[in-house]
N, C-alpha and C positions, 0 to 999 in steps of 0.2 A: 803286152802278153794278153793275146784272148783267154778268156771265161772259160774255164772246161763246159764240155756240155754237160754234164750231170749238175752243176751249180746254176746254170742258168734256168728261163720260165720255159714253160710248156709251149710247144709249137700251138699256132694260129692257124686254123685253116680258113681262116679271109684271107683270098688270095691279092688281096689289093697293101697287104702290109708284109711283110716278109717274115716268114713261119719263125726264123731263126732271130732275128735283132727287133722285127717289129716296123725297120722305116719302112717309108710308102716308096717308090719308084719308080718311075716312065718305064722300065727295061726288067718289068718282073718278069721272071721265066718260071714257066708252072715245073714244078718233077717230071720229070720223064717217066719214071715208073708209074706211078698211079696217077697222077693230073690232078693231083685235090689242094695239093698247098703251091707255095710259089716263094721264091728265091729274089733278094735285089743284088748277089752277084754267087757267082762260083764257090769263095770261100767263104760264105753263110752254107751252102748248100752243103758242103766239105764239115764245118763243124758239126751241124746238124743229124749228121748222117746215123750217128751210133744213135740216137733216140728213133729217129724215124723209123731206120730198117722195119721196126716192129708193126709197121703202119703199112710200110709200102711192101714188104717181102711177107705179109699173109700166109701165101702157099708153097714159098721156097724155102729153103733150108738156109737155117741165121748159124751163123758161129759162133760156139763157146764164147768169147770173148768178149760177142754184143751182150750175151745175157749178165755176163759179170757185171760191166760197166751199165747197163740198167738197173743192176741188184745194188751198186754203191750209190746208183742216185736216188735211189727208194731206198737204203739202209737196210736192207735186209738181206742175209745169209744164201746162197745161191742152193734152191731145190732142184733146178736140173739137173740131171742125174750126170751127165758127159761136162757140163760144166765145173760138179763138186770133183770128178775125179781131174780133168787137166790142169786145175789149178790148188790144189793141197786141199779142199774143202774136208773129201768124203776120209784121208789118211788123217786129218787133225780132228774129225769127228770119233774114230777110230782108234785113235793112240794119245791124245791128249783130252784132260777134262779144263773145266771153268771157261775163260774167254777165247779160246785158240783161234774160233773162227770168225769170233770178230775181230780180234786180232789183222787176222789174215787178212780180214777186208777189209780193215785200214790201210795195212801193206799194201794194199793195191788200189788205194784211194791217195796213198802217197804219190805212188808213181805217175799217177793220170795229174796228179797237179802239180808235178815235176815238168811235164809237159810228154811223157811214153803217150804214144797213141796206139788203139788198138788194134792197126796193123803191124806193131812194133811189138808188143805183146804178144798178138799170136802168133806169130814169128819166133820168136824165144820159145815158146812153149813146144811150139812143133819141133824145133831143131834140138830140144833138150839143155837148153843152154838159160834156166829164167834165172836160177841161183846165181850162176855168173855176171847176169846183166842188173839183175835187183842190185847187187852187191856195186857195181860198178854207176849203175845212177845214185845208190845213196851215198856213196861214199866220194861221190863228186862235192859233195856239201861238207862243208866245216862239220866236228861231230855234235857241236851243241844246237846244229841245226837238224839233225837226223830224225828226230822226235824219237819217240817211248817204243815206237814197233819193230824198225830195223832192228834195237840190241835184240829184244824179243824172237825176232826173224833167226838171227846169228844163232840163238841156241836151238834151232828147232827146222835148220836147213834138210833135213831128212827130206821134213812134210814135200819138195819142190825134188828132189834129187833123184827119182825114179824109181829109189830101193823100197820092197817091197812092206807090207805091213806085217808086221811082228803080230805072229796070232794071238800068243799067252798075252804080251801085251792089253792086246785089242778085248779078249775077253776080259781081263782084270780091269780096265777103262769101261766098260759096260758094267761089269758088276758093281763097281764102285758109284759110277753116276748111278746108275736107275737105286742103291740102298740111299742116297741122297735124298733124290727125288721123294722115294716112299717117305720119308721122315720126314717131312713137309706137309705132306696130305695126312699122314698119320695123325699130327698134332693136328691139323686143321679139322681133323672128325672130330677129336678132341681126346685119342691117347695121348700115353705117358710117354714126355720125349726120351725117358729113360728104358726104353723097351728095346729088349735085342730083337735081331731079326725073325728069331723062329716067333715070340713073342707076337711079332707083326704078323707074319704068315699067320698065326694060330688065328688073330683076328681078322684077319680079311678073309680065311676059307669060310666064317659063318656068315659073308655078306651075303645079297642076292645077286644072280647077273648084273643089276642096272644097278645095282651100288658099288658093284665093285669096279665098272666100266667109270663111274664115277669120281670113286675116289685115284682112282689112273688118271684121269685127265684133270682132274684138280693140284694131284702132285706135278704133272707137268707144268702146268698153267701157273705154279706154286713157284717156281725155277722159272720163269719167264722166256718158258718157252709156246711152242703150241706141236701138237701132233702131225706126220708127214703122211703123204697118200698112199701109204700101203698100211696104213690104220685104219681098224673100222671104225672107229673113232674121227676119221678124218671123213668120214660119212654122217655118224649118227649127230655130231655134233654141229655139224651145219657147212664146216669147210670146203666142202666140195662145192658151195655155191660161187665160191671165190673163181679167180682163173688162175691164181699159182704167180701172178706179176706184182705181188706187194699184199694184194688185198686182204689175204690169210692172215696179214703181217698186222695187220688193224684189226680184224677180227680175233687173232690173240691177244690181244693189249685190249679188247672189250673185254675176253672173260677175265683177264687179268684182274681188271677192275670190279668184274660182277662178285669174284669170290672174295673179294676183300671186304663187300660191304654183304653179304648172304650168309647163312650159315650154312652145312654139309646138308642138314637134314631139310631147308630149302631147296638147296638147287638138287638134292638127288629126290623129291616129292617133284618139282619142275620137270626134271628129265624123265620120270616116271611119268607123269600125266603131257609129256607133251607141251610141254609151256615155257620152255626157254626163252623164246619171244615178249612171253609177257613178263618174266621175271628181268629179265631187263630193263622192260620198262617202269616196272614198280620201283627199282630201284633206282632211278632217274637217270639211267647208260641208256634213253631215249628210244625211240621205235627202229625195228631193224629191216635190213630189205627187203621186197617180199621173196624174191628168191631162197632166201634162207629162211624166211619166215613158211615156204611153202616144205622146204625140210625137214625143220623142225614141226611141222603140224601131224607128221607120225611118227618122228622117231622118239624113240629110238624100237617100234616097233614095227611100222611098215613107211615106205616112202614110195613114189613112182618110181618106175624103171626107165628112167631116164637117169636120174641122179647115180642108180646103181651104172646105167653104161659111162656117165660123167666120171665117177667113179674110179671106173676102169680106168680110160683114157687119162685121167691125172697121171693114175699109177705108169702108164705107157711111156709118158712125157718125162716124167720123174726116174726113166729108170735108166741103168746101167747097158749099153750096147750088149744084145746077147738076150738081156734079160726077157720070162715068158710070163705073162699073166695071161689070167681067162675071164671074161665077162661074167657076171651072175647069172644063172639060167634065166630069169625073165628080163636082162637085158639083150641076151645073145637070140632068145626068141623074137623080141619086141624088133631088133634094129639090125636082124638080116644076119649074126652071127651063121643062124643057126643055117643059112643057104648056102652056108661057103664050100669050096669044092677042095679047097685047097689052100699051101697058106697066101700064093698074091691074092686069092679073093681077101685070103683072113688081111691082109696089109692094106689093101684099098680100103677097104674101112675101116681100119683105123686110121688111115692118113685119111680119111675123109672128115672121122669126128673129131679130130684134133683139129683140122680148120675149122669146122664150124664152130667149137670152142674156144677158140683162141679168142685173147680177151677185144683185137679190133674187130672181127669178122664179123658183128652187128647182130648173128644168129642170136635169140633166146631159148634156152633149154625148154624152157613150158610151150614156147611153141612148137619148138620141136618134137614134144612129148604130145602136144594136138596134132601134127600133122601125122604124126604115127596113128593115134588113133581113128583118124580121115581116111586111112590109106594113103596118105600125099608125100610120104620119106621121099620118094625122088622128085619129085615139086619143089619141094622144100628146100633140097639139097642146092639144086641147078638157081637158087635166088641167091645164095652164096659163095657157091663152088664151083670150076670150071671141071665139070665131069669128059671131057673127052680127054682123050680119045678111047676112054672107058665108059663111054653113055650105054652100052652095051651091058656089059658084067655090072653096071650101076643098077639096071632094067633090073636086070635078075634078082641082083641080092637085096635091093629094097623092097621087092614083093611082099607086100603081108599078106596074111588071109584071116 
């Protein structure tokens, strides 16, 4: 039985060794799609496939599916927005609290080493049919081999079965986690764990803005989670330097660590003067990158308007089909919102910064945020992005003046 690919190493781009196993061979064939890595037969090139897409399909459209199955091999909870609704993410967010969703993604870390492949999955998913077929791969197996998630699965078949979310539910599941959440950061300022809620409220309405932004993201952080991109929080705090592929994932599990060895009235004197960067380093959670280091060097009071249109485009990436955001005014000034005639201009760019941001596309945001300032947006673009057969409306809507 081959290695899933999510348990195996990271592909090699020496094309002299084969991306997928590593041997050397007289008969390496480079990808066809992008020409960067190289293959010693077919079915290396076939396993490989679910990691690379994200290498070789840049500027095409990936299916829900590939992102799951990269989200189990990085361990971490699916943020795309179309991938948390087809697969029960955004319903077990919604109607169930404590582990659901990791749960879920074990379920689905079962399957892949059952040997489901993720043409098999999205298959079930599109025809409506995944309940039926989870049930029938797990249940191919003796029951003391099923492990801890299938029973789990069994009581909680809703999440997969298409029926809608229970609203009262969903709010009573939000009210209950977020008074959780708050009684974590509460004791962490250092109230009395024995305080009702009005109690809490009374004392958080006499914070400042930046303490109270504070003690919000420490409760989060307190529950081992971290903030999503329709947070300003997922701005001030630095996450937007991430690209949404894991990275965020490590930058939670830092402040995780930061808030355990800091006190409140550190990191919220930090985040007031701007010093998160170096409060991590005092703390010996080591230097961080300078991308996030160039974030945090004004927030949480001003940053480039870069990060605010980075900002944006997370929330874009992250969201629900349908869904509408709008850039901040001095992104939508800076990067040609403001030219648009209509909404395919408004959509060429945004499919334009969601390439250049994507975590292969090579672009750097500071640079990006220079060449704005040069005048060179479309320079800039045409080094990463294949602008025809819009080199035309490209012209236009990168004008600065």
């Amino acid at each position: 039985m081959s290695v899933p690919w999510f348990m195996a190493a990271p592909a090699s781009s020496d094309c002299t060794h084969c991306a997928w196993c590593g041997e050397e061979s007289p008969d390496m064939k480079r990808c066809s799609g992008c020409r960067k890595i190289a293959y010693c037969s077919p079915k290396c090139q076939k396993d490989q496939w679910p990691a690379h897409i994200f290498d070789c399909k840049v500027n095409k459209p990936i299916s829900t599916v590939y992102y799951l199955s990269r989200d189990i091999r990085n361990d971490v909870i699916p943020v795309d927005g179309q991938t948390r609704i087809d697969y029960g993410f955004d319903k077990a967010s919604k109607t169930l609290r404590g582990d659901s969703e990791n749960n879920l993604l074990s379920l689905y870390k079962g399957l892949f080493m059952l040997g489901v492949t993720e043409k098999e999955l999205r298959k079930w998913q599109s025809e409506g049919t995944l309940v039926e077929n989870i049930k029938k791969t797990y249940e191919a197996l003796p029951p003391e081999n099923r492990g801890g998630y299938y029973p789990w699965f069994l009581q909680h078949q809703d999440l997969l079965d298409g029926s809608p979310v229970d609203p009262n539910r969903a709010t009573q599941v939000s009210i209950e986690s977020n008074l959780a959440m708050w009684r974590k950061g509460w004791a962490y300022m250092g109230g009395s764990p024995n305080a009702t809620e009005l109690q809490m409220k009374a004392g958080l309405s006499a914070l400042s803005p930046e303490r109270t932004a504070c003690f919000m993201f420490v409760s989060v952080a307190l529950s081992s989670k971290r903030p999503n991109p329709f947070l300003p929080s997922w701005l001030t705090f630095g996450f937007v330097s991430t690209n949404c592929g894991g990275a965020e994932i490590g930058l939670g599990g830092l402040y995780q660590d930061l808030v355990k060895r800091c006190t409140f009235d550190e990191f919220c004197t930090a985040y007031e003067t701007s010093t998160i960067p170096a409060l991590f380093e005092s703390k010996g959670l080591g230097k961080r990158d300078r991308l996030f280091c160039d974030v945090m060097s004004g927030s949480p009071h001003s940053c480039k308007s870069v990060w605010h249109l980075k900002h944006y485009i997370d929330k874009v990436v992250s969201s629900k089909p349908g869904s509408e955001h709008v850039p901040s005014p001095e992104a939508g000034y800076d990067y040609g919102y403001n030219n648009c005639k209509g909404i395919v201009d408004w959509k060429l760019l945004d499919d334009l910064y969601t390439k250049l941001f994507a975590e292969n596309s090579g672009a750097d945001p500071l640079q990006l945020h220079e060449a704005f300032q040069k005048g060179e947006l479309l320079e800039f673009a045409k080094k990463y992005v294949k602008l025809a057969p819009w080199t035309a409306k490209y012209t236009r809507l990168l004008k600065t003046t």
